[in-house]
MARBA-3410 file (N, C-alpha, C, O; in Angstrom, 1 decimal):
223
-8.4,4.1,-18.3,-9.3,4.2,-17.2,-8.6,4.7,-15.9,-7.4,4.6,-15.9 ~ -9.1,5.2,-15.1,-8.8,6.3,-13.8,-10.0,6.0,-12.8,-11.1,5.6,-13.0 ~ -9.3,6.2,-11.7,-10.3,5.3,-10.4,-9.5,6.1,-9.7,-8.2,6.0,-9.8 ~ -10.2,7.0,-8.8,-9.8,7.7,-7.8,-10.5,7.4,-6.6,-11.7,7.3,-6.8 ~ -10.0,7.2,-5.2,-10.9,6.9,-4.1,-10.4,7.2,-2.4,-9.4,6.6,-1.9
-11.1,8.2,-1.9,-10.1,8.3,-0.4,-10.5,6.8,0.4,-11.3,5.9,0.2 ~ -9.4,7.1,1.5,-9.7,5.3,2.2,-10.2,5.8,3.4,-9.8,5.0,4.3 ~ -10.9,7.0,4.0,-11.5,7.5,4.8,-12.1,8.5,5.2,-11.3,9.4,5.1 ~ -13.1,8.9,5.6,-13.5,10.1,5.9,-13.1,10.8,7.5,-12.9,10.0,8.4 ~ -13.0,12.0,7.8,-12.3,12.5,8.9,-13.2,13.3,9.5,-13.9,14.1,8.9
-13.5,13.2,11.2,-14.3,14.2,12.0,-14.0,15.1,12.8,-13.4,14.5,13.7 ~ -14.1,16.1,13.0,-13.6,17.1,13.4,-13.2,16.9,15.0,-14.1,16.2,15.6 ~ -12.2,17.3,15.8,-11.8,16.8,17.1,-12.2,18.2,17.5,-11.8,19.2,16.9 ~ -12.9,18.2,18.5,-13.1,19.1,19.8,-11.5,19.9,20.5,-10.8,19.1,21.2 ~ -11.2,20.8,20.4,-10.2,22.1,21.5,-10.1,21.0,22.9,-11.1,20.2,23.1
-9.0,21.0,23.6,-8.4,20.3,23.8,-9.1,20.6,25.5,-8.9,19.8,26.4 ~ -9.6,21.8,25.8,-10.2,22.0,26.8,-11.4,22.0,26.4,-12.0,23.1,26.5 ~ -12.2,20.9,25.9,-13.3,20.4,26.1,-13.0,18.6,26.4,-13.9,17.8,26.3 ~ -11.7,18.3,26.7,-11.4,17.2,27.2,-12.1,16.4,25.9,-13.2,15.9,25.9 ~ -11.2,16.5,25.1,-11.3,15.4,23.5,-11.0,14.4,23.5,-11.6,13.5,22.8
-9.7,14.2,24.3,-9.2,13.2,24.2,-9.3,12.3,25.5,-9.0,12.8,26.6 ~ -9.7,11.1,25.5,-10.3,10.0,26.3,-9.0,9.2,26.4,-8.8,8.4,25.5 ~ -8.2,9.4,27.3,-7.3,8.8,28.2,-7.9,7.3,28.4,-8.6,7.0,29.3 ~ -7.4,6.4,27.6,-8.4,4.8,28.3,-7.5,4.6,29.3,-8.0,4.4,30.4 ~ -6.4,4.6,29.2,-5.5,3.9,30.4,-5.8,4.4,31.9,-5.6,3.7,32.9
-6.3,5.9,32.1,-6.6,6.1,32.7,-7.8,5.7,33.4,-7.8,5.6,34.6 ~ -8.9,5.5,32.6,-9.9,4.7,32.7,-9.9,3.1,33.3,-10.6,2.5,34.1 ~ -9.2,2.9,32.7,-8.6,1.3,33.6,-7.4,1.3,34.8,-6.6,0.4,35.1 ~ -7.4,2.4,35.3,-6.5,2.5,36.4,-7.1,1.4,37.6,-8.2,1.3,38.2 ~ -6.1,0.9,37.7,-6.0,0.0,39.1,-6.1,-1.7,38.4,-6.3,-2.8,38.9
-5.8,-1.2,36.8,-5.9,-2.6,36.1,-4.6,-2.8,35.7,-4.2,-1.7,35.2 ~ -3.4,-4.0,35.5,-2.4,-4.1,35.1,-2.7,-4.1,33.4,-3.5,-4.9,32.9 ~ -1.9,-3.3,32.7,-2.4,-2.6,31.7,-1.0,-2.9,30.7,0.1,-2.5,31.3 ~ -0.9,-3.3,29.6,0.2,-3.4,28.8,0.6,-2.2,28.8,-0.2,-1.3,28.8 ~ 2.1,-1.8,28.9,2.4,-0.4,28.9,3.3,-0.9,27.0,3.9,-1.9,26.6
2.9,0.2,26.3,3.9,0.3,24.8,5.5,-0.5,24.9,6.4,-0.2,25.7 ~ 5.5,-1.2,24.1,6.5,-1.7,24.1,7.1,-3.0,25.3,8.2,-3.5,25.2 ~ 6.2,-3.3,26.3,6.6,-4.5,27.0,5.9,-5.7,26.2,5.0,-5.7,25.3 ~ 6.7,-6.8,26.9,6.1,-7.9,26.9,4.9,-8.4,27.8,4.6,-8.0,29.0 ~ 4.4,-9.2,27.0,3.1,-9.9,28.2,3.5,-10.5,29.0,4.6,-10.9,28.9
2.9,-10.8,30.1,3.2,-11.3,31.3,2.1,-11.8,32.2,1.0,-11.3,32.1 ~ 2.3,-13.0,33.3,1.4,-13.3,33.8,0.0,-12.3,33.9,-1.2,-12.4,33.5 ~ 0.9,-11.3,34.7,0.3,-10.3,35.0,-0.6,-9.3,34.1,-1.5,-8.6,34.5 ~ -0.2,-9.5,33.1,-1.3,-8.9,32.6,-2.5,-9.0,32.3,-2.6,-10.2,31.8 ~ -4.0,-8.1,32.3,-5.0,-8.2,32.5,-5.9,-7.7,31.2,-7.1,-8.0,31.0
-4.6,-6.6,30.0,-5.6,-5.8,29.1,-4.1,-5.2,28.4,-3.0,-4.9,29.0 ~ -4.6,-5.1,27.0,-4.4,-4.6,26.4,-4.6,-3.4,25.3,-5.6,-3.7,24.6 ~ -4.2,-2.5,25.0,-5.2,-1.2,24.4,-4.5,-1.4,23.0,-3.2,-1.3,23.0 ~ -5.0,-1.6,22.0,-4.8,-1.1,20.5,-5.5,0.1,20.1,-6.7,-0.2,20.0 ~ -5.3,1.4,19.8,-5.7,2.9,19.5,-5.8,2.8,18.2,-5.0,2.2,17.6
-7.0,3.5,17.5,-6.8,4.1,16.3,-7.5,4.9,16.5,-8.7,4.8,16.2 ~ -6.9,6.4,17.2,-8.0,7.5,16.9,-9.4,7.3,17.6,-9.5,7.2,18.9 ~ -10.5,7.2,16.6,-12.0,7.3,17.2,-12.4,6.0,17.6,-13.5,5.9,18.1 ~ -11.4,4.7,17.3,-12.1,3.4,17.6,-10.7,2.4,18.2,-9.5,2.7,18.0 ~ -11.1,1.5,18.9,-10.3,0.6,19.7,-10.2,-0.6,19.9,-11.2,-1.0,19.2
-9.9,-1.4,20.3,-9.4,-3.0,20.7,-9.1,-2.6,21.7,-8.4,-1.6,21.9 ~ -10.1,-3.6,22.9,-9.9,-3.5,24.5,-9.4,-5.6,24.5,-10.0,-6.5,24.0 ~ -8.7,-5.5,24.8,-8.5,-7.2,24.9,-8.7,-7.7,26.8,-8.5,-7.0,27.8 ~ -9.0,-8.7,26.6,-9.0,-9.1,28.4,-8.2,-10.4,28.1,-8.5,-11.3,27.4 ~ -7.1,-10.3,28.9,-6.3,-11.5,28.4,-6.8,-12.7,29.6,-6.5,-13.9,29.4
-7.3,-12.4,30.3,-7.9,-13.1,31.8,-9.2,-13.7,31.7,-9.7,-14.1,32.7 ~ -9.8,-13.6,30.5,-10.9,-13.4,30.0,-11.9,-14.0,30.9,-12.6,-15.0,30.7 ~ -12.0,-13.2,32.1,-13.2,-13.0,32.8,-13.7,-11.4,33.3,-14.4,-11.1,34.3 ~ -12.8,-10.4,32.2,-13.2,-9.1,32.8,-13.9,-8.4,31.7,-14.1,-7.2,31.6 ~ -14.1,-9.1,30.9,-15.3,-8.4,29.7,-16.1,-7.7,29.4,-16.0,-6.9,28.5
-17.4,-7.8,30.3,-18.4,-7.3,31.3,-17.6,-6.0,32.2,-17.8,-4.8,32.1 ~ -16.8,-6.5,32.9,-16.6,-5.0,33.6,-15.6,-4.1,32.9,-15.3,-2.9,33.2 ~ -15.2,-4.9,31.8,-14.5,-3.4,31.1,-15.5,-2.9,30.2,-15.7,-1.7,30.4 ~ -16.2,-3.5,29.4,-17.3,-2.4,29.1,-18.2,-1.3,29.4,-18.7,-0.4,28.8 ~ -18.1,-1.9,31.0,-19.0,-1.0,31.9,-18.5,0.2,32.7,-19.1,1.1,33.4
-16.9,-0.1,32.3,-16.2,1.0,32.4,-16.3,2.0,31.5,-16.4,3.3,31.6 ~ -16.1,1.1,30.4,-16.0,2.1,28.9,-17.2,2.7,28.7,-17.2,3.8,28.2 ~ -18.7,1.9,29.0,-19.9,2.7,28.4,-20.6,4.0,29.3,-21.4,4.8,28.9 ~ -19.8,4.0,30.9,-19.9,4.7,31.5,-19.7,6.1,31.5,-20.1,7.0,32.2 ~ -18.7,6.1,30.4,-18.1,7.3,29.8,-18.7,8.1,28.7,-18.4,7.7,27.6
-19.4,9.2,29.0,-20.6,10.2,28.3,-19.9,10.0,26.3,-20.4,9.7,25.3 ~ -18.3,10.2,26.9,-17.7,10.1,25.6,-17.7,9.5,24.7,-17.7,9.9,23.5 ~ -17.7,8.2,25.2,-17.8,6.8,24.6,-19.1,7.1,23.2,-19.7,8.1,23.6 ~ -19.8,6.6,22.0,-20.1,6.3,21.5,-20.7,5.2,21.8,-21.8,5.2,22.5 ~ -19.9,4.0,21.3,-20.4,2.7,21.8,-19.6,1.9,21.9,-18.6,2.0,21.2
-19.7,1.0,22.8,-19.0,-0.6,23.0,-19.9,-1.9,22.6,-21.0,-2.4,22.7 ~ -18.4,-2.4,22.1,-19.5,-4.4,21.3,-18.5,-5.2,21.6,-17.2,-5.2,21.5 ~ -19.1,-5.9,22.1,-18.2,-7.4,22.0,-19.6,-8.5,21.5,-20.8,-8.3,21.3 ~ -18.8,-9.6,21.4,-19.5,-10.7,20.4,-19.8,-12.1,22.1,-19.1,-12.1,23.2 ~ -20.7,-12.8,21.8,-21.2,-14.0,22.8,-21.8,-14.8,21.9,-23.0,-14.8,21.5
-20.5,-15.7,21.5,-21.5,-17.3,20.8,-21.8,-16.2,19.4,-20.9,-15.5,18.9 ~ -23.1,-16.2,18.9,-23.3,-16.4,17.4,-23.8,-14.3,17.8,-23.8,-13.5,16.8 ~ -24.1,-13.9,18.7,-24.4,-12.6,18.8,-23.5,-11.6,19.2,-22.5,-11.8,20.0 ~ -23.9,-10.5,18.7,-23.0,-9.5,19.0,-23.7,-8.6,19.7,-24.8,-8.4,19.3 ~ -23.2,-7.6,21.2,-24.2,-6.8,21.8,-23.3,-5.6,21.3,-22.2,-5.7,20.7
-24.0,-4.4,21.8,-23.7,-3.1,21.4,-24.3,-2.6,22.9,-25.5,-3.0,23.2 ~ -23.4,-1.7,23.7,-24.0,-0.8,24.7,-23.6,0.6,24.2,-22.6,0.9,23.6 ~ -24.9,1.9,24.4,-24.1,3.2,24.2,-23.5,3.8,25.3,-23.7,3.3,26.4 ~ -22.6,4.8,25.2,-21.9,5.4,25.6,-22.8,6.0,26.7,-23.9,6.2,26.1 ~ -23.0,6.3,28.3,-23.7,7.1,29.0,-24.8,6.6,29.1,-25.4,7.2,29.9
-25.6,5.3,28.2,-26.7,4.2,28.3,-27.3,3.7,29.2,-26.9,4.2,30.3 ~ -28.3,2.9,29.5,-28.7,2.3,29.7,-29.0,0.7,29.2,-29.0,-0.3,29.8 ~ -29.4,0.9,28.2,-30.1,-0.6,27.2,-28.3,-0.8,26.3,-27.1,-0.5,26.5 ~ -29.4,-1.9,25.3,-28.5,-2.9,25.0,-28.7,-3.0,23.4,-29.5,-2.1,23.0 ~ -28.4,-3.6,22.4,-28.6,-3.9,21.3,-27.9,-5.1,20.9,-26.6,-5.2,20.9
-28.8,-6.0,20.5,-27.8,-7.7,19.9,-28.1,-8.0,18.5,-29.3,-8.3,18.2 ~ -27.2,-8.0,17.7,-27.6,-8.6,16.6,-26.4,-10.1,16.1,-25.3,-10.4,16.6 ~ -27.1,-10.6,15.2,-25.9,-11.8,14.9,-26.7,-11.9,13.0,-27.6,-11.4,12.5 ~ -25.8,-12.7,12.6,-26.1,-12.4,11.3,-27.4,-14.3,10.7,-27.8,-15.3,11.2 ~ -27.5,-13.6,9.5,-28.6,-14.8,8.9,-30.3,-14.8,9.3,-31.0,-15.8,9.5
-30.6,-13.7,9.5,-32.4,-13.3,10.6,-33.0,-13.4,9.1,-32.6,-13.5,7.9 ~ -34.2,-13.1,9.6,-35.1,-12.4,8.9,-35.4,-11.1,8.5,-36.3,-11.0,7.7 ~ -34.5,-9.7,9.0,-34.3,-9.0,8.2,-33.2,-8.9,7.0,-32.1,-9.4,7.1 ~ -33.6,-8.2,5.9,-32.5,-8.0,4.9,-32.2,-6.2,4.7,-33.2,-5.5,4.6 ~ -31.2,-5.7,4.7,-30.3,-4.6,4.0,-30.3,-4.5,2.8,-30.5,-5.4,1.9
-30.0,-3.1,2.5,-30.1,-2.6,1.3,-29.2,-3.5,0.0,-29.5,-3.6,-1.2 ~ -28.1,-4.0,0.6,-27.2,-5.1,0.4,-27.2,-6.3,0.3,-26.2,-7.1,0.2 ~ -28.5,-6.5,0.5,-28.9,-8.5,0.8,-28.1,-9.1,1.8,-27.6,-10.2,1.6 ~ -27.8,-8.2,2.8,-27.7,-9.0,3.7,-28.3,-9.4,5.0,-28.5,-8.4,5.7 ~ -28.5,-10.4,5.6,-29.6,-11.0,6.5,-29.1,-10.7,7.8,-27.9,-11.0,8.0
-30.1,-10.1,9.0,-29.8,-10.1,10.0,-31.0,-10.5,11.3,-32.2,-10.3,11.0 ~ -30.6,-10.9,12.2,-31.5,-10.9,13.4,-31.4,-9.6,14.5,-30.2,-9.7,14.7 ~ -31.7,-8.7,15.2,-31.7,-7.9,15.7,-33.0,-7.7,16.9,-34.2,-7.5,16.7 ~ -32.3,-7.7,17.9,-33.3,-7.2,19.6,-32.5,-6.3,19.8,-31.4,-5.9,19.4 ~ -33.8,-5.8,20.9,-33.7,-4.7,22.1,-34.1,-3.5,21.3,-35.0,-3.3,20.4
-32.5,-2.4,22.0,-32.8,-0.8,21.4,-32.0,-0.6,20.2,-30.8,-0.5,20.4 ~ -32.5,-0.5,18.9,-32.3,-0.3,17.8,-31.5,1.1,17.8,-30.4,1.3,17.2 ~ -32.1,1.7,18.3,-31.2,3.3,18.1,-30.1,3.1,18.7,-29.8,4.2,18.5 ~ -29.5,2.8,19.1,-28.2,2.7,19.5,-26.8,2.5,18.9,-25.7,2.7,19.2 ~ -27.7,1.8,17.5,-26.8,2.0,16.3,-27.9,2.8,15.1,-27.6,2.7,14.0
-28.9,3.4,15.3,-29.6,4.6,14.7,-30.2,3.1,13.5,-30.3,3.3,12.3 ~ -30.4,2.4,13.8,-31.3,1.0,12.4,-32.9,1.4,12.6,-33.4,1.4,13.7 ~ -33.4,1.6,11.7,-34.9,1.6,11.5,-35.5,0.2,10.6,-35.2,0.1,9.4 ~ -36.3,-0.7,11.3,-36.4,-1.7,10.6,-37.9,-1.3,10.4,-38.6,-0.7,11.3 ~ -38.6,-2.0,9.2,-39.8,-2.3,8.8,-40.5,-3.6,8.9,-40.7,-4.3,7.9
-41.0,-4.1,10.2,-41.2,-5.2,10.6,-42.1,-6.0,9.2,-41.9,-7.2,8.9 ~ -43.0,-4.9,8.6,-44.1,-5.5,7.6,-43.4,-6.5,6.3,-43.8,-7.6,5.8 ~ -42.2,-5.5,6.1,-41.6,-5.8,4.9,-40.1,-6.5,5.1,-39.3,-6.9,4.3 ~ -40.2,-6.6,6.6,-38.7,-7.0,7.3,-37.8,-6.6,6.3,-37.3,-7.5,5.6 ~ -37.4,-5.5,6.1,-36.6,-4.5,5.9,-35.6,-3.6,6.9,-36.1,-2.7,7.7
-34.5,-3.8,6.8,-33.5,-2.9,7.8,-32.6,-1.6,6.8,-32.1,-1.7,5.7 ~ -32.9,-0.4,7.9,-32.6,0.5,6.8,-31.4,1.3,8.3,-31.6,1.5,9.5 ~ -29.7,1.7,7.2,-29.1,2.3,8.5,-29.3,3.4,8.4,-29.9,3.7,7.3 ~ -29.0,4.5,9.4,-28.8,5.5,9.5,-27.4,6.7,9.2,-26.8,7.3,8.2 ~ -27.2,6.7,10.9,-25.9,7.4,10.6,-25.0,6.5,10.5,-24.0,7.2,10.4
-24.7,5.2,10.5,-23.6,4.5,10.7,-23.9,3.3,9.7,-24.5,2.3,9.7 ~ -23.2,4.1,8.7,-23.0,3.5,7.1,-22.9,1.6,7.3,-21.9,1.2,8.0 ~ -23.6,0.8,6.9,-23.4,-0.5,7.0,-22.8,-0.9,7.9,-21.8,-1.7,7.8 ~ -23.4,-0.4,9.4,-22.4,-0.8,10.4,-22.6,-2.7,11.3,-22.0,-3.4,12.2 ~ -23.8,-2.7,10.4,-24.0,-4.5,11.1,-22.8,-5.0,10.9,-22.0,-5.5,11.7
-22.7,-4.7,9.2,-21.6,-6.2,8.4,-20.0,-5.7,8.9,-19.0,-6.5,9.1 ~ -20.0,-4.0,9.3,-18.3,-3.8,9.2,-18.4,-4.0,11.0,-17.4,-4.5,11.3 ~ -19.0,-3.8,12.0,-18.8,-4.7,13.1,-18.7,-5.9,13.6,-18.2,-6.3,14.6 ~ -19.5,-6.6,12.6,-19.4,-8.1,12.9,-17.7,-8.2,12.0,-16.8,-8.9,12.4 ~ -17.6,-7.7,11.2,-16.2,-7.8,10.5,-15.4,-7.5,11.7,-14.9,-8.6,12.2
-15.2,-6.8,12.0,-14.4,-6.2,13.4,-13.9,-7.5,14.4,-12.9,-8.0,14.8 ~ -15.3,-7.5,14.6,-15.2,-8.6,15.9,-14.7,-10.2,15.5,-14.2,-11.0,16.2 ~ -14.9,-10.4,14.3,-14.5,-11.5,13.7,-13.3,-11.8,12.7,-13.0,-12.8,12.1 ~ -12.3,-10.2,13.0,-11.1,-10.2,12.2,-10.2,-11.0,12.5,-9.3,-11.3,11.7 ~ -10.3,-11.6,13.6,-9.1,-12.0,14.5,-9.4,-12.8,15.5,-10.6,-12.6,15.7
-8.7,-14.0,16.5,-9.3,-14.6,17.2,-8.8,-13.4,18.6,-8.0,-12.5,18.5 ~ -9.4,-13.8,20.0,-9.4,-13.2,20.9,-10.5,-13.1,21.8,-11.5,-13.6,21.4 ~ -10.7,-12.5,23.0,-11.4,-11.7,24.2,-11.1,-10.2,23.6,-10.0,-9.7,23.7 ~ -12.0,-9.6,23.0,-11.7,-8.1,22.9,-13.5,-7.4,23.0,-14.6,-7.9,22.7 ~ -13.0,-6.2,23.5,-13.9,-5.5,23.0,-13.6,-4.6,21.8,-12.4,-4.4,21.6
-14.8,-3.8,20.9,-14.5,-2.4,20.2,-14.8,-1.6,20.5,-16.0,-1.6,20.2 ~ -14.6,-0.7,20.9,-15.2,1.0,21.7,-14.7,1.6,20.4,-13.8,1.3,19.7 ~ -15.8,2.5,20.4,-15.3,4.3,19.4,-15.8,5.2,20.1,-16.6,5.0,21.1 ~ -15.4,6.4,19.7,-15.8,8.0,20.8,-16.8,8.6,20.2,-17.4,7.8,19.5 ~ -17.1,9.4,20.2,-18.3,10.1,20.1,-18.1,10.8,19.2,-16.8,10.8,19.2
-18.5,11.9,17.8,-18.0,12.9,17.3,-17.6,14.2,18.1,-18.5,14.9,18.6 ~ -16.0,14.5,18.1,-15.6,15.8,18.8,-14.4,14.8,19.6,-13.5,15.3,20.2 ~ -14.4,13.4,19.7,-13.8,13.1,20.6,-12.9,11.8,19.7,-13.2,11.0,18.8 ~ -11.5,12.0,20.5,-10.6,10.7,20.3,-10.2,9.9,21.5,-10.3,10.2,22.7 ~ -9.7,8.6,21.1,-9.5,7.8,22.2,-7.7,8.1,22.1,-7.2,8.3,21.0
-7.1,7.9,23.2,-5.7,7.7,23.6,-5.4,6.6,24.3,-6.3,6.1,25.1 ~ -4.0,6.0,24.3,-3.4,5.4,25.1,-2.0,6.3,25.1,-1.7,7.4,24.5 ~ -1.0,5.4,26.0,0.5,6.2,26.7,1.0,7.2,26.0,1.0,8.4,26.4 ~ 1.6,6.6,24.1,2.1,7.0,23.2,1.1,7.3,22.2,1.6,7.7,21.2 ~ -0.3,7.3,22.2,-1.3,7.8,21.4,-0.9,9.0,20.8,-0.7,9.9,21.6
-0.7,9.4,19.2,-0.7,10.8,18.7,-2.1,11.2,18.9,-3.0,10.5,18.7 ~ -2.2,12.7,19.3,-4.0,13.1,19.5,-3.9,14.6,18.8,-2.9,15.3,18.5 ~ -5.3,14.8,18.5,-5.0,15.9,17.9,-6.3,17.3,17.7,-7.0,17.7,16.9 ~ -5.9,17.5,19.2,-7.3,18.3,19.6,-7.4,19.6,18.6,-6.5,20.4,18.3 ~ -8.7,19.6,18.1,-9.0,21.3,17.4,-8.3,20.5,15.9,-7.8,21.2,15.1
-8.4,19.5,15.7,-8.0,18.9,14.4,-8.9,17.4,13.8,-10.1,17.2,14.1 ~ -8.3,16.8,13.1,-9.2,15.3,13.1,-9.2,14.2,13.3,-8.0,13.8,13.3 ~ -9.9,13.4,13.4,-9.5,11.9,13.5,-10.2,11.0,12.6,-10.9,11.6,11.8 ~ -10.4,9.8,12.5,-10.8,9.0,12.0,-10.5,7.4,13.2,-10.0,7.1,14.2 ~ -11.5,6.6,11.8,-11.1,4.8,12.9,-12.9,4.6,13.4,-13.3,3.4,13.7
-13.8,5.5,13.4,-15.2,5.0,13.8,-16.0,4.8,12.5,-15.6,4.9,11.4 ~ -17.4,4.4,12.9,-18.1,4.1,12.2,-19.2,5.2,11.6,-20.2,4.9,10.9 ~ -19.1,6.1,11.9,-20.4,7.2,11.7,-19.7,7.7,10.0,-18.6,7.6,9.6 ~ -20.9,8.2,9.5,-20.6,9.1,8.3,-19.6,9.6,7.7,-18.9,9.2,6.8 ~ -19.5,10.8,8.5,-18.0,11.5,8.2,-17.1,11.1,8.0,-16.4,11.6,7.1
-16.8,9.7,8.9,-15.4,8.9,8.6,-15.5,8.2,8.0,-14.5,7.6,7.6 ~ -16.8,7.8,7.5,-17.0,6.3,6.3,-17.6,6.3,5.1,-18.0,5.4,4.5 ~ -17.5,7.8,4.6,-18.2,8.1,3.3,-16.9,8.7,2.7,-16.2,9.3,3.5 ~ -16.4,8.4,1.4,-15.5,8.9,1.1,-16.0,9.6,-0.6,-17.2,9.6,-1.0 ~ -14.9,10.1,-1.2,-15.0,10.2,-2.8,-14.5,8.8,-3.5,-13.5,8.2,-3.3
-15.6,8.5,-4.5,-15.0,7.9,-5.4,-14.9,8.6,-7.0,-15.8,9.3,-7.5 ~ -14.1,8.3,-7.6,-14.1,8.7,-9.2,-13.6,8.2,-10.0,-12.4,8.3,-10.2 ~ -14.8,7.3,-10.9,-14.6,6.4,-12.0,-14.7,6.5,-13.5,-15.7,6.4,-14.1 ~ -13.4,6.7,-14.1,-13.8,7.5,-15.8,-13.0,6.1,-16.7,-12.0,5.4,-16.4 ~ -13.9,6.1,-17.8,-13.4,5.2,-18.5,-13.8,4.1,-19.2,-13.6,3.7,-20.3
-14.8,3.3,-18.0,-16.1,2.7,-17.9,-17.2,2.8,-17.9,-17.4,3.8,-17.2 ~ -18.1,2.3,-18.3,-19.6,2.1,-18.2,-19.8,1.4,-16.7,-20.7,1.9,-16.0 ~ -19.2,0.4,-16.3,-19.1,-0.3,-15.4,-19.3,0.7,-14.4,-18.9,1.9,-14.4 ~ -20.1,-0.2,-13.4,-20.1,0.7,-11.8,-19.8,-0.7,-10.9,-19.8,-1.9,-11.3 ~ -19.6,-0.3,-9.6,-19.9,-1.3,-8.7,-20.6,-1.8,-8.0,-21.0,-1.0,-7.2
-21.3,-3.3,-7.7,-22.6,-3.8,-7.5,-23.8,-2.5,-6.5,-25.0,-2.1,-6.6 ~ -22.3,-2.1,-5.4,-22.7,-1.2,-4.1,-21.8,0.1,-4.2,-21.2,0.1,-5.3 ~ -21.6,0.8,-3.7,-21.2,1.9,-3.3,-20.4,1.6,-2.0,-20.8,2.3,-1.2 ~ -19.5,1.0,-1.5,-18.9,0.4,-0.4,-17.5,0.0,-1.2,-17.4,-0.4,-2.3 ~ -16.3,0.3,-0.1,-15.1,-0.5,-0.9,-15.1,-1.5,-0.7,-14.3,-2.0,-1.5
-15.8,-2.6,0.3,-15.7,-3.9,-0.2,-15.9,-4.4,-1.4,-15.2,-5.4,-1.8 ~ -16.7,-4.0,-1.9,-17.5,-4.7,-3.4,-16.3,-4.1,-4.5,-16.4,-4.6,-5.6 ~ -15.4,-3.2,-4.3,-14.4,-2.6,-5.8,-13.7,-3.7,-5.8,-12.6,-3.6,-6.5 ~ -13.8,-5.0,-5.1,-12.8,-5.9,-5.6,-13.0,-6.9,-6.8,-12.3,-7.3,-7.7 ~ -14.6,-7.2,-6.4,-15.2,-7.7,-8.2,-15.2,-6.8,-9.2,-15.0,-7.1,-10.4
-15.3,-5.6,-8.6,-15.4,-4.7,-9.9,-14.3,-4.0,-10.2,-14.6,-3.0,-10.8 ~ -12.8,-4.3,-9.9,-11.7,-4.1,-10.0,-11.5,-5.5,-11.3,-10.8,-5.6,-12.4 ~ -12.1,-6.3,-10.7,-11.5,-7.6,-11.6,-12.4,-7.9,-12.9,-12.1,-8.8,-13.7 ~ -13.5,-7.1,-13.0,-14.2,-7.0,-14.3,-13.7,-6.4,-15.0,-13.4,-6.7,-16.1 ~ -13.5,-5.4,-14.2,-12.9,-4.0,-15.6,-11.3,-4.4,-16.0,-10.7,-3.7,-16.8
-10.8,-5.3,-15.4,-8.8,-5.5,-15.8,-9.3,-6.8,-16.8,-8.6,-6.7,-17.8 ~ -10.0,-7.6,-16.9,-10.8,-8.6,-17.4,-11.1,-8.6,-18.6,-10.8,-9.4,-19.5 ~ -11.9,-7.5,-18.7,-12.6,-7.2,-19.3,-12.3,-7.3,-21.0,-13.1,-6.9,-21.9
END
């Protein structure tokens, strides 16, 4: 048996004079900001974790939550920003106005059975829901309820997640960037649809997602 699978899909980065790369530190200027490689300190206010098209904004002060977002969504570039409150998670877009909250266990269900509650502006993560049939269907951003609430719930903390836009990456001090080339780390399509290739088996897996190859990893060695 042979199981072949990439662990990401890649989007194309914007020429380097179309300003691709989103400088966050700069964005938080006049904020005491972890610089790479120090220790924390009273003083500090924020921390930046980079991966390319998506981020960890931490507020170690945690009363600047709200204004770092509104830093971050102010920026055309930005995609979107989420942070979590109590049992809900909001989502602002990039250059926005509105809002989007979902938290999990509602009355709608996913192509995946799984249950969500969801207000405001739905497009902002592109979800078309069928109120008749309370049905939620995604768009461009492949099962992005379950892998953001994943996100937000990986770890304890004050954080936000920001990702950039397609054409665009985020940086911090020592960020590798790579304008007129690609990146990965967001949630849209390109970066979250991969190849898979399964010979050997009859067996498939319940979904189409790498979460689910871990039952179906353990069927087929089982077997």
């Amino acid at each position: 048996m042979f199981i072949v699978i990439g662990d990401s899909g890649m989007t194309p980065i914007l020429p380097k004079q179309d300003q691709s790369v989103i400088d966050l530190r700069s964005l938080f200027k006049g904020y005491n900001v972890l610089q790479p490689g120090d220790q924390v300190s009273e003083k500090t206010e924020a921390v930046l974790a980079v991966n390319e098209t998506m981020a960890y904004v931490y507020d170690l002060k945690s009363d600047k939550l709200d204004t770092f977002a509104g830093i971050l969504h102010a920026d055309p570039r930005i995609d979107f920003v989420s942070w979590k409150e109590g049992d809900w998670i909001h989502v602002v877009q990039g250059g926005g106005t509105t809002m989007l909250r979902f938290k999990k266990d509602g009355p709608l269900t996913d192509l995946y059975r799984q249950n969500w509650s969801v207000d405001q502006d739905t497009s902002i993560l592109d979800l078309t829901i069928d109120t008749a049939q309370q049905k939620l269907d995604y768009g461009r951003y492949p099962d992005v309820l379950r892998r953001l609430y994943g996100a937000l719930h990986s770890h304890p903390g004050n954080f936000l997640v920001v990702t950039a836009k397609p054409g665009y990456e985020l940086a911090d001090t020592s960020s590798p960037t790579h304008p007129g080339g690609g990146g990965h780390g967001a949630f849209g399509k390109e970066e979250s649809l991969v190849p898979l290739i399964i010979s050997g088996t009859e067996k498939r897996p319940q979904h189409l997602r790498i979460v689910d190859l871990k039952d179906f990893l353990l069927q087929v060695v089982t077997q």
